[in-house]
C-alpha positions in Angstrom: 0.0 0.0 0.0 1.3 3.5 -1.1 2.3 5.9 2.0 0.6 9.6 2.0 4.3 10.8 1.1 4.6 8.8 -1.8 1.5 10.8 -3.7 1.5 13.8 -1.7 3.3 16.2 -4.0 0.4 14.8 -6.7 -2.1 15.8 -4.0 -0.9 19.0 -3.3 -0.5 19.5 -6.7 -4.2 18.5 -7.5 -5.0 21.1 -4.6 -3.0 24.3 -6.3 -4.4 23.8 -9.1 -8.2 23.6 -7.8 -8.0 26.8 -5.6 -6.9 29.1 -8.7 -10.3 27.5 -10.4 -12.9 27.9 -8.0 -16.3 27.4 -9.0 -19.7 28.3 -7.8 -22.5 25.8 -6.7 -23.6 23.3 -10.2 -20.9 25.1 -11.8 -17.8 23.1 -11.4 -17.2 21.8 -14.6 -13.2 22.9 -14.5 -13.1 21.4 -10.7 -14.8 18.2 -12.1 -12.6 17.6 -15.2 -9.6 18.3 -12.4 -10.7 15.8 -10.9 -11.3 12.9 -13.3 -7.8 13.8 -14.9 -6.1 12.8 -11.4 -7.9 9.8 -10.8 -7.9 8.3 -14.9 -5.0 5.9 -14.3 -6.8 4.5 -11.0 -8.7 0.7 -11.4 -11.8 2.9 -10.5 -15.3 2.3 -12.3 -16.4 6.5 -12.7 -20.0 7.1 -13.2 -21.8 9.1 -15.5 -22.6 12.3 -13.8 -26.0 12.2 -11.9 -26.2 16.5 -11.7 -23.8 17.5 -14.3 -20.8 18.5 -12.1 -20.2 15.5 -9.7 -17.9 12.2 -9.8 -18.8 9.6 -8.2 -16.2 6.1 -8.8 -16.3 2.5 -7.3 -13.1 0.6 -6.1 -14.1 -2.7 -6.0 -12.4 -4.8 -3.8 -10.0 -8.1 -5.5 -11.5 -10.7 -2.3 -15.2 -10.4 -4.1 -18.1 -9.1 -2.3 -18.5 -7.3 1.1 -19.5 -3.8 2.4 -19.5 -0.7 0.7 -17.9 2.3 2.6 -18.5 5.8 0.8 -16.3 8.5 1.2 -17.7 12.2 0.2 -15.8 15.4 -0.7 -17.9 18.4 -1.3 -15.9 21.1 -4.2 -17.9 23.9 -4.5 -16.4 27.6 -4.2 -17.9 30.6 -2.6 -18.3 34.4 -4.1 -15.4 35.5 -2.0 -12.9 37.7 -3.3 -9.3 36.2 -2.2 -6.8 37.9 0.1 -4.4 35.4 0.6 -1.8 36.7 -1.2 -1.0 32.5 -2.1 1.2 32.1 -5.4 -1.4 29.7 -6.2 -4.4 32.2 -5.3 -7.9 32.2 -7.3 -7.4 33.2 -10.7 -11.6 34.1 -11.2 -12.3 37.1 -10.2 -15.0 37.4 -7.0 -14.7 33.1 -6.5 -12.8 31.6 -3.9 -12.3 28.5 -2.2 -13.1 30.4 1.3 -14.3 27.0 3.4 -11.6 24.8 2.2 -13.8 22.7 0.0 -10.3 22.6 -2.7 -8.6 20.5 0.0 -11.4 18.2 1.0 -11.4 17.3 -2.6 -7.8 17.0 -2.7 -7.9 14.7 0.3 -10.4 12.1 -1.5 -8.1 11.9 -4.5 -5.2 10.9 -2.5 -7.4 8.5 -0.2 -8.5 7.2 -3.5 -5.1 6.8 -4.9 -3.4 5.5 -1.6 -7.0 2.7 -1.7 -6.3 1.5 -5.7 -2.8 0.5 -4.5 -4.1 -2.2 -2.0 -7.5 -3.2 -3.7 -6.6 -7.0 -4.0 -6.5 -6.9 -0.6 -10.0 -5.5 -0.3 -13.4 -7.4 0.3 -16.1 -5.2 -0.8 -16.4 -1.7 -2.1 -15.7 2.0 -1.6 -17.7 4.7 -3.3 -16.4 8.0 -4.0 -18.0 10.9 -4.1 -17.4 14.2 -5.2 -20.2 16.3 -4.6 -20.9 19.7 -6.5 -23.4 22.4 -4.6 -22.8 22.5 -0.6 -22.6 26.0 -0.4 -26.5 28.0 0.2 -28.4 25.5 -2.2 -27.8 21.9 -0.9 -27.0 19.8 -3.8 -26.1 16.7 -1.3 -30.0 16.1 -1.2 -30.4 16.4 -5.4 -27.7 14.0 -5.7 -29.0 11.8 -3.0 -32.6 11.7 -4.4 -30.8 10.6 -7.9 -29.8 7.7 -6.3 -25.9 8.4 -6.0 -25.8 6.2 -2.7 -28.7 3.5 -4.1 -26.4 1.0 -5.4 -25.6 -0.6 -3.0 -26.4 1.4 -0.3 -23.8 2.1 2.1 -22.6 0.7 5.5 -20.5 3.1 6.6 -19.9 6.6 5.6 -18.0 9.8 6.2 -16.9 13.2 5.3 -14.6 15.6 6.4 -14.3 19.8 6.8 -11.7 21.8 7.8 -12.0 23.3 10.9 -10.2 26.7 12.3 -9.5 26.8 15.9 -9.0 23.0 16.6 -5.1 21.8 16.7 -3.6 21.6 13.1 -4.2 17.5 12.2 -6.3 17.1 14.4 -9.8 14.9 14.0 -13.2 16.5 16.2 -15.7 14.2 16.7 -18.7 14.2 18.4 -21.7 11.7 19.2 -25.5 13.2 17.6 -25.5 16.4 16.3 -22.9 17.8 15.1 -24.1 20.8 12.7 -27.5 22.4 12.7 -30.2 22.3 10.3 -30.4 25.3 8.4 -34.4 27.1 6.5 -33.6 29.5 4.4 -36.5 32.1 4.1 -37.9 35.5 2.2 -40.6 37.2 3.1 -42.0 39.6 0.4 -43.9 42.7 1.9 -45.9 44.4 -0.5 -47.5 47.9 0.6 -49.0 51.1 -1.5 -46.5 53.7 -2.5 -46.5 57.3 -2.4 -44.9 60.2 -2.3 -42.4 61.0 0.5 -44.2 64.0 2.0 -47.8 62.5 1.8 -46.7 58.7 3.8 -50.5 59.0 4.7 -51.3 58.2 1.4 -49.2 55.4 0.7 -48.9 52.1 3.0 -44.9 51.4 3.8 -43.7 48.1 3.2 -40.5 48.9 4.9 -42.2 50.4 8.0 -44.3 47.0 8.0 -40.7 45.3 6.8 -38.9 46.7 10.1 -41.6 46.2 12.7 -41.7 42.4 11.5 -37.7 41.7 12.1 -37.9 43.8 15.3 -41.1 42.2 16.3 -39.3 38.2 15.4 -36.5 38.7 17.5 -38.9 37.5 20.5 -39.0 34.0 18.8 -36.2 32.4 20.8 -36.4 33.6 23.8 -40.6 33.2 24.0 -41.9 30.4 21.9 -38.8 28.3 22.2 -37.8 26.1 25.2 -34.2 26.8 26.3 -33.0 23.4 26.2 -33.6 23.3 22.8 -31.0 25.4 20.6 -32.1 27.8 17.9 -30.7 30.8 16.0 -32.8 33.3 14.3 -30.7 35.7 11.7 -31.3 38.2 9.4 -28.9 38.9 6.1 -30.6 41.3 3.7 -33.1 43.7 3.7 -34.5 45.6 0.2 -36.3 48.2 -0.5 -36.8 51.2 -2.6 -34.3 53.4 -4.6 -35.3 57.0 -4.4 -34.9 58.9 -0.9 -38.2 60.2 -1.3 -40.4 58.0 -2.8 -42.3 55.2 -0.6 -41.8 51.7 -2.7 -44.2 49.2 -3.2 -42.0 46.5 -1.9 -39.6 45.3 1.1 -37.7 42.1 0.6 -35.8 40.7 3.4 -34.4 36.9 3.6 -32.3 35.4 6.9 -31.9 31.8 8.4 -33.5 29.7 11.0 -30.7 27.3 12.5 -31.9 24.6 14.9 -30.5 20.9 16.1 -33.7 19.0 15.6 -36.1 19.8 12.9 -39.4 20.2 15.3 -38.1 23.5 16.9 -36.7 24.8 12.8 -40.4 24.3 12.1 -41.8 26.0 15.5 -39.3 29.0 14.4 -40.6 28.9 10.9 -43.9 28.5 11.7 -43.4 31.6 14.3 -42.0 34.0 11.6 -44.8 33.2 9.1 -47.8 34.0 11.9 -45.8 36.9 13.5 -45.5 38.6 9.9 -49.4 37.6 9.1 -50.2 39.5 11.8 -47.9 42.9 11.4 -49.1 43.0 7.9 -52.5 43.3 8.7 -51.7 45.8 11.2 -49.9 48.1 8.6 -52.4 47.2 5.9 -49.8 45.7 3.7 -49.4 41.9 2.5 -46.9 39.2 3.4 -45.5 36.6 1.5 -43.1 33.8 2.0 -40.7 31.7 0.5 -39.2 29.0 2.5 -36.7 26.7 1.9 -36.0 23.7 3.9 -32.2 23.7 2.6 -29.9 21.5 5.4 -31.5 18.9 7.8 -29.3 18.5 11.5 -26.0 16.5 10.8 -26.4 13.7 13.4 -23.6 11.8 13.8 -24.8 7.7 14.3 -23.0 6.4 17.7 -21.2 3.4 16.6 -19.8 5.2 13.0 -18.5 8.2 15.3 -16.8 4.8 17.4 -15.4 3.8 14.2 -14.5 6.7 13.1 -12.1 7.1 16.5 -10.4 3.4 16.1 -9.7 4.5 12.5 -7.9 7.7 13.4 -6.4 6.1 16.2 -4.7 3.4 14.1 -3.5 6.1 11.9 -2.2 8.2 13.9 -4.4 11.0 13.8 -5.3 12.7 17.3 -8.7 13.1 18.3 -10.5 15.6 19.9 -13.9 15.6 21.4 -16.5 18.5 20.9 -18.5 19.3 23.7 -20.9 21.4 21.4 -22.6 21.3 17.8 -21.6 23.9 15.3 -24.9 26.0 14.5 -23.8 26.0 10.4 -25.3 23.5 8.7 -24.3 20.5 5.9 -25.7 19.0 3.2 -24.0 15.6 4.4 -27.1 15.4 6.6 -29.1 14.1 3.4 -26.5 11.6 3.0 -26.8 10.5 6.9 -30.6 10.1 6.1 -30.2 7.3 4.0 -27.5 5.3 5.6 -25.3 5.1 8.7 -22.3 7.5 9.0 -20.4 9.7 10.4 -19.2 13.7 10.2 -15.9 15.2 11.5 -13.8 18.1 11.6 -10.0 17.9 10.3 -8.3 21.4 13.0 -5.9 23.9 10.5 -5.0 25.7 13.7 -4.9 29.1 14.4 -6.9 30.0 11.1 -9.2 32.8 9.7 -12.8 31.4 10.0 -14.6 29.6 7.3 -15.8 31.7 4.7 -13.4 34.3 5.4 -11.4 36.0 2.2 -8.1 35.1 4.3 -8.7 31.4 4.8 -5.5 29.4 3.5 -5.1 25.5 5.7 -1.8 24.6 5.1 -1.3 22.2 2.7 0.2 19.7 5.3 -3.3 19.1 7.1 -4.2 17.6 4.3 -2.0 14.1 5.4 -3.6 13.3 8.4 -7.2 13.3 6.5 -5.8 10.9 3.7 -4.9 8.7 6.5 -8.3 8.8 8.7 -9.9 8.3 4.8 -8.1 5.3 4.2 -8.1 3.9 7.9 -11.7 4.3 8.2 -12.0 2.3 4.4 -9.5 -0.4 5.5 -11.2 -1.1 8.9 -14.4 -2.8 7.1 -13.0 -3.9 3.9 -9.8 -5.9 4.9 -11.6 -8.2 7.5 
């Protein structure tokens, strides 16, 4: 079996190369054909695309059948503008790789690489995935629903993320949740314009607009019990374009966050009666558009176990989390269907996700090879 230093210059490589091309959700047609370049002289059976951009590729084992352990890599970018100041920096203007999604990838082609060298020794299968469309819209549950996991369905599972503020290399784990769910709403007030000197006249969607977010910040701490986590935020607001002219229409659009689904819908439901209400108040109308983007990453007990034994027999510390992260993961859709298990690869003392700064070191990027691989090797080589 090939060590993580024999291919890691390939890996880095692979990694450069996908950071200066970073691509947007459904987009990734560079990042794919990246991809499938690397992994061509592999004994891997690659699949046509089930949503255009992804790659998923069977190893199947030389000792016949057995269990089929999936490995997933999400390689979307975000529309961050990059102020690294790396010599392999993004080259698209506005895009970067801001949550790390170019080394996750990166880290499943060496995993996959490091896997073909041993796959006589191997009873069963390992599916990889690369999957396009984490980032805001969710793609995990398209390619789910296409059946990406169906055949066969898996019997273990896991994915990795980069995490700032956990030791460099090292693996966070935790039992349950793990990442919130995540609704991603608009509400659409429509009111009467007018002219600024007559508001009498005219029925303001932004006065309605701002007594409805002012008015929902009493969600949490009123309709929710304590014990049960939620996060209620708000990202834009829209409205009008003249200083003195009362528009017709106020947009504004936030998140509900939440780690079981009952209370996201308690919130959601909240919001939509609350603004109901403050619309008919200010003679205006309220609509909604709600999307139930990421379910709560729950992490299945015995996987998380496995997922310990595997880092432990390769050498990859382990840290426990004492608390969920309230962002949210498309890998939840994946956990729906089949056992598995979620975890956090530290980069140290790092800008946090999604920041324009963000740049894990390229040598992070051994220690989740290895947990891949171990985690593979444990079901398939007994």
């Amino acid at each position: 079996m090939l060590d993580v230093e024999n291919i890691f210059d390939g890996v880095t490589a692979l990694r450069h190369k996908l950071h200066t091309i970073p691509e947007i959700a459904g987009k990734e047609f560079q990042t794919q054909k990246a991809i499938r370049a690397y992994i061509s002289d592999l004994p891997l059976e690659v699949l046509p695309p089930f949503l255009e951009t992804d790659t998923v590729a069977f190893l199947r084992g030389g000792r016949g059948e057995g269990p089929n352990v999936t490995l997933r890599a999400d390689i979307d970018a975000l529309p961050v503008t990059e102020q690294t100041g790396a010599a392999f920096a993004s080259q698209t203007c506005g895009m970067m790789h801001a949550c790390g999604h170019d080394v996750h990838t990166s880290m499943l082609a060496g995993a996959a690489r490091i896997l073909a060298s041993c796959r006589e020794e191997l009873c069963g299968s390992v599916r990889f995935v690369w999957q396009p469309g984490e980032e805001c819209v969710a793609m995990g549950k398209q390619l789910v629903e296409a059946g990406a996991i169906d055949d066969p369905l898996p019997d273990r599972m896991t994915a990795i993320h980069v995490a700032p503020g956990i030791p460099l290399g090292t693996l966070a784990v935790k039992y349950g949740p793990i990442m919130a769910s995540s609704t991603h709403f608009k509400v659409i007030v429509t009111g009467r314009s007018g002219h600024g000197s007559t508001p009498f006249k005219a029925a303001s969607p932004i006065l309605a607009a701002a007594a409805m977010i002012t008015d929902l910040q009493q969600i949490i701490p009123n309709r929710i019990d304590p014990q049960n986590t939620a996060v209620l935020s708000f990202g834009v607001f829209k409205a009008g374009e003249i200083e003195n002219v009362i528009p017709d229409q106020a947009v504004f659009a936030g998140t509900i966050r939440a780690l079981d689904m009952e209370t996201a819908r308690t919130v959601m439901e909240s919001v939509q009666s609350i603004c109901r209400s403050m619309a008919e108040a200010y003679q205006v109308k309220a609509d909604f558009d709600i999307h139930y983007a990421y379910r709560v990453t729950s992490n299945d007990k015995a996987q998380t176990d496995m997922a310990v034994q595997a880092a432990g027999e390769a050498g990859v510390p382990v840290q426990w989390l004492e608390k969920a992260s309230m962002g949210a993961e498309d890998f939840s859709y994946f956990l729906d269907r089949a056992p598995g298990v979620y975890v956090r690869l530290g980069v140290g003392d790092a800008p946090p996700l999604h920041n324009s700064r963000l740049l894990p070191p390229d040598e992070v990027m051994k220690n989740g090879i290895r947990y891949l691989v171990a985690f593979a090797l444990d079901a398939l080589k007994k």
